[in-house]
C-alpha positions in Angstrom: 145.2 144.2 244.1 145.4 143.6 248.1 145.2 140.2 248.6 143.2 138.8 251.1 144.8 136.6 253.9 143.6 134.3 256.6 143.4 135.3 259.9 145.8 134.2 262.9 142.6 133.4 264.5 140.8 131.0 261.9 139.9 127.5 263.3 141.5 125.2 260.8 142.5 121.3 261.4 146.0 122.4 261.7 145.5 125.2 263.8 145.2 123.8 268.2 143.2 126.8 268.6 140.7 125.7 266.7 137.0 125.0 268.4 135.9 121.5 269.6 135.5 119.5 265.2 132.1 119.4 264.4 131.8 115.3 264.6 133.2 115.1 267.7 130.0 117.3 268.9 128.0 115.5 267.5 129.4 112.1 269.1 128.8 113.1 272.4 125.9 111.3 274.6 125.0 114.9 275.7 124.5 116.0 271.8 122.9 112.9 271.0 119.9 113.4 274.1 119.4 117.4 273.1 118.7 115.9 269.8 116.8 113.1 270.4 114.7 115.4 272.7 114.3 117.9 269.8 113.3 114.7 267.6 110.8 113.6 269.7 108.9 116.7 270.6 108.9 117.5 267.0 107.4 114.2 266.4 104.7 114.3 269.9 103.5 117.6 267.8 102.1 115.2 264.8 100.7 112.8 267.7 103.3 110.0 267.4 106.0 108.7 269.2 109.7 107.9 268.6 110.3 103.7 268.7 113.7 104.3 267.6 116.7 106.2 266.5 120.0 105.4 264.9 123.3 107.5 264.0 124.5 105.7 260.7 126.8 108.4 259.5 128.9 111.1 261.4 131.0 113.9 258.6 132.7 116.6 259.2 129.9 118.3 257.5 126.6 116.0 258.5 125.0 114.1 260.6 121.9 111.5 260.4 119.8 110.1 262.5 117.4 108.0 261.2 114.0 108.2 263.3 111.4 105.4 263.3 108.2 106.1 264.7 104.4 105.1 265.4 103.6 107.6 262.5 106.9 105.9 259.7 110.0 107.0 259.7 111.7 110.8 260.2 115.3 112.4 258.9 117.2 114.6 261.4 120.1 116.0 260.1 122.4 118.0 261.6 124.9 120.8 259.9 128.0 121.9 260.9 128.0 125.6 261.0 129.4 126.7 257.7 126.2 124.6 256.2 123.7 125.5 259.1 121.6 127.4 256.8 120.6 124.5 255.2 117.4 123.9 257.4 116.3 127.1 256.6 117.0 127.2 253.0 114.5 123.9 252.5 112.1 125.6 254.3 112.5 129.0 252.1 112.7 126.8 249.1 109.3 124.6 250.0 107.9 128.0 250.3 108.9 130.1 247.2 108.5 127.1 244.8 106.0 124.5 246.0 106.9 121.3 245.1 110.8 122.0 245.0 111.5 120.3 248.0 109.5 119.1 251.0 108.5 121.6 254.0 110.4 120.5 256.8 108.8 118.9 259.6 110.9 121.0 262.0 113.5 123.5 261.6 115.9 124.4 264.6 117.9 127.2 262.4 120.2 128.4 265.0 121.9 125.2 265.9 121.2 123.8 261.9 118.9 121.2 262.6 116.2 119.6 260.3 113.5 116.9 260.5 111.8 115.7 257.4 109.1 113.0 256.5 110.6 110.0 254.4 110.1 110.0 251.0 111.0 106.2 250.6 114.2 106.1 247.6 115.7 108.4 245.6 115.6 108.4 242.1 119.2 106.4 242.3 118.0 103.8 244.4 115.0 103.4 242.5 116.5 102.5 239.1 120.0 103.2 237.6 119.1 107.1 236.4 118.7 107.0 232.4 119.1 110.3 230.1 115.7 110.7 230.3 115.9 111.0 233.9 118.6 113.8 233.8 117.4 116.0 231.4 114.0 115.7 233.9 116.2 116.3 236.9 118.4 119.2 235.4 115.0 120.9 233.4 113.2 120.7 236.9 116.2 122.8 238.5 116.3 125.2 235.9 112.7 126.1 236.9 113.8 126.2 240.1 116.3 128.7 239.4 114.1 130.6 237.4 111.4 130.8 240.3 114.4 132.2 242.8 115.7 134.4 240.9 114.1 137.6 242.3 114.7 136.1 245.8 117.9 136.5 246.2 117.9 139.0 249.1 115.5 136.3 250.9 117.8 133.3 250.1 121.1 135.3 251.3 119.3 135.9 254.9 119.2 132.5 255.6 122.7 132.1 255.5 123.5 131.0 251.6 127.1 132.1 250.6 127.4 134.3 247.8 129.2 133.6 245.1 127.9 135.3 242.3 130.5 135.8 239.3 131.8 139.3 240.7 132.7 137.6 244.3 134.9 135.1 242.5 138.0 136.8 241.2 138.8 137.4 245.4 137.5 134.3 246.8 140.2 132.7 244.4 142.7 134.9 246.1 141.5 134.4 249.1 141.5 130.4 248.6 145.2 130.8 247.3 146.2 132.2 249.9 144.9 130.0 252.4 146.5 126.8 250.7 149.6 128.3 250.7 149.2 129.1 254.5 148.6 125.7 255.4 151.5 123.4 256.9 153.7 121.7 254.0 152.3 118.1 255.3 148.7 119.1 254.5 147.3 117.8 251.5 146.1 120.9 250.3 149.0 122.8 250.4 150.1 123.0 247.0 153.8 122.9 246.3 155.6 125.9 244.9 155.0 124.5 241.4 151.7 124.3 241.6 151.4 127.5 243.8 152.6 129.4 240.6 150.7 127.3 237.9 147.6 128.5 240.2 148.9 132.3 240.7 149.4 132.5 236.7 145.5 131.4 236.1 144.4 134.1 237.7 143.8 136.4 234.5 141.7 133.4 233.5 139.7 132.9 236.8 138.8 137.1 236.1 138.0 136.7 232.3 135.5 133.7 233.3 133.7 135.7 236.0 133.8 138.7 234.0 131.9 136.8 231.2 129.4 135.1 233.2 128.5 138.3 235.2 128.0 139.7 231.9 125.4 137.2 230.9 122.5 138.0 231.1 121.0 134.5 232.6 120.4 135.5 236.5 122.2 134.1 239.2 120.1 131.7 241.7 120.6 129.3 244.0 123.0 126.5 242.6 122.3 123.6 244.1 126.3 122.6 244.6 125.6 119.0 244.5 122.6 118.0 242.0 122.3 114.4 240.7 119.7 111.8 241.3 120.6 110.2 244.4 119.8 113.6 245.7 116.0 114.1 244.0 113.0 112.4 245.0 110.6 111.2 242.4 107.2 111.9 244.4 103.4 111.4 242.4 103.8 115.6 242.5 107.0 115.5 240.3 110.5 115.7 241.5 111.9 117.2 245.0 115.2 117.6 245.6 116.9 117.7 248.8 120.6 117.8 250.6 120.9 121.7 250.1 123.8 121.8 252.1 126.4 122.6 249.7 124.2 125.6 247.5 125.3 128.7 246.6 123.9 131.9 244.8 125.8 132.1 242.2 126.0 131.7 237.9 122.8 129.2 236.9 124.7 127.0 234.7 127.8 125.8 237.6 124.3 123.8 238.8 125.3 121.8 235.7 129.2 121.2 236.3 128.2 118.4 239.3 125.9 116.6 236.8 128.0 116.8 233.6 130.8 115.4 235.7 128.7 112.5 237.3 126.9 111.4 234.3 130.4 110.9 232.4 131.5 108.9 235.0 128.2 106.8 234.7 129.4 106.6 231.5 126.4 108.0 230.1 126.9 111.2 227.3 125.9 114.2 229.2 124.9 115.8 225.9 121.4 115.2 225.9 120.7 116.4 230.1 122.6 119.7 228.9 120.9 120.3 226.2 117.7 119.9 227.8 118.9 122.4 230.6 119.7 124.5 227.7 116.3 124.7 226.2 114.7 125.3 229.3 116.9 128.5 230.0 116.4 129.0 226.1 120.2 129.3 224.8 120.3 129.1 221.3 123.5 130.1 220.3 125.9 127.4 220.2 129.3 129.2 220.8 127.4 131.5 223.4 126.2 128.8 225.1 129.7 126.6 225.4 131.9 129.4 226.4 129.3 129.9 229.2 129.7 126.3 230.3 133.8 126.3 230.2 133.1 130.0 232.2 131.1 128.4 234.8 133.3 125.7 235.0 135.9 127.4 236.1 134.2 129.6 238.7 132.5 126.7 240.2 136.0 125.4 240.8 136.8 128.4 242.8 133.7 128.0 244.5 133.5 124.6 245.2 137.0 125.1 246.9 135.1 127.1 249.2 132.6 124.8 249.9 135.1 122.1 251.0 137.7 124.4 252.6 134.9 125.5 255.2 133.7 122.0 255.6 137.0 120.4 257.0 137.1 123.8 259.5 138.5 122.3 262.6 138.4 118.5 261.0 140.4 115.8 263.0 143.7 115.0 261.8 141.9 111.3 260.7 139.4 113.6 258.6 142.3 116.2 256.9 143.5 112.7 256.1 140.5 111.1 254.4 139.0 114.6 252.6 141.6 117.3 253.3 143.0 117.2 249.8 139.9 118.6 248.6 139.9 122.3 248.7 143.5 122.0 246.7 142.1 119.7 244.2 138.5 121.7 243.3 140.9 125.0 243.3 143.2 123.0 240.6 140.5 122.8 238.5 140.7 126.2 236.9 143.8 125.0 235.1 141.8 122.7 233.5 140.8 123.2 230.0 136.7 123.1 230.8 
């Protein structure tokens, strides 16, 4: 098999060609009016008026601005481009499953720009998130799923990468291939130990994607960052937001985030998964765990993804803060998930 390399051309943090970084951009006074502008015509529309705006957060991926007004307080956010679907996908996703997420109060999909109402605090900031509140958050995704399932062709126009089991033995290539490209001083480029450890787990990146494209559970949209600092807990049931990071892809790597961040709460994840298992109505125990090692491996592949197009054209300052990323979710298909 062929296998794929990156382009000459491909705006990277090490590459000078590479196009103005993202938070730059949006750290302009120029940027900042056009979207200000954008925020308070959006805001005239619903007959109130813009008493103040802040920037608390600029990413190579993001960016806030928190909007108080006459009528409460507004979100804009911002996307780079590799997550500029993202407006887009919360309006779908408001639309196909009501009560998912909130319609947006505006949507500017061609330069990835959102405006939504407040919702006051998450679920996190609310109360430290018990087991109950996991198995509610991870059963209410797996509806979700469920509900999207037969949309796929809708939720791929918007802009959502797929990643779907049968994409995954190539992306792994392709993400190998880019590590090893980078300069030796970059975080992610992996050594030529760790270059071969990752070359000979290829048989087992295939044999994961093979079973879970096998399975018959459909792929959806995985939320690629699910936990309950990003789920509202509203009087119509939980709403989740920050879609930036989803992919269509295998159900259960929605899970892999979640198992990862309750453990580190140090709560057992046992009960949340199990309750994500009886929604999608797994019985069979062995079945059921070799999907979750499976998908844990894929969503290491994917994730990869996620975070190598992220730091496209990141400043030297951000390579060093996150660039180590895309190496480190990539490594995780040596581990034994």
């Amino acid at each position: 098999m062929t296998t794929p390399q990156p382009t000459a051309a491909e705006p990277t943090a090490t590459n000078p060609a590479a196009a103005e970084p993202f938070s730059v951009t949006v750290a302009t006074p120029g940027w900042r009016a056009a979207a200000e502008a954008w925020v308070r015509d959006a805001v005239g529309r619903r007959d109130a008026r813009v008493t103040g705006v802040e920037q608390p957060r600029v990413r190579p991926w993001s960016t806030q601005l928190v909007v108080d007004t006459t009528a409460g307080r507004f979100w804009f956010k911002a996307c780079c481009p590799a997550q500029a679907f993202e407006p887009a996908l919360q309006a779908l996703l408001a639309d196909l499953v009501p009560g998912a997420a909130d319609a947006p109060v505006a949507v500017d999909a061609d330069r990835g720009w959102l405006l939504t109402a407040d919702r006051g605090a998450t679920l996190r900031e609310d109360h430290e998130p018990t087991p109950d509140d996991w198995a509610a958050v991870l059963t209410a995704w797996v509806a979700v799923q469920q509900a999207l399932a037969a949309h796929r062709d809708a939720v791929l126009a918007v802009g959502v990468p797929d990643c779907s089991p049968a994409t995954v033995p190539a992306r792994f290539d392709l993400m190998l291939a880019r590590l090893r490209a980078l300069p030796a001083a970059h975080p992610s480029h992996p050594d030529p130990d760790a270059a071969a450890r990752l070359e000979a787990a290829r048989p087992r990146v295939a044999a994961a994607a093979g079973l879970l494209a096998a399975d018959p559970l459909p792929a959806s949209l995985q939320h690629g960052d699910l936990h309950p600092g990003n789920v509202f807990a509203t009087p119509g049931g939980l709403r989740v937001f920050d879609l930036g990071d989803a992919q269509w892809a295998h159900p259960l790597e929605a899970l892999v985030v979640p198992r990862a961040v309750i453990g580190a709460s140090g709560l057992d994840p046992a009960p949340a998964l199990a309750a994500a298992r009886a929604a999608w109505g797994a019985a069979d125990d062995a079945g059921w765990d070799a999907l979750l090692r499976a998908a844990g491996v894929t969503h290491a592949v994917n994730r990869s993804l996620t975070w190598w197009d992220c730091l496209v054209g990141a400043t030297d300052a951000e390579v060093a803060d996150w660039g180590e990323a895309p190496l480190r979710h990539l490594s995780r298909v040596l581990e034994d998930v």
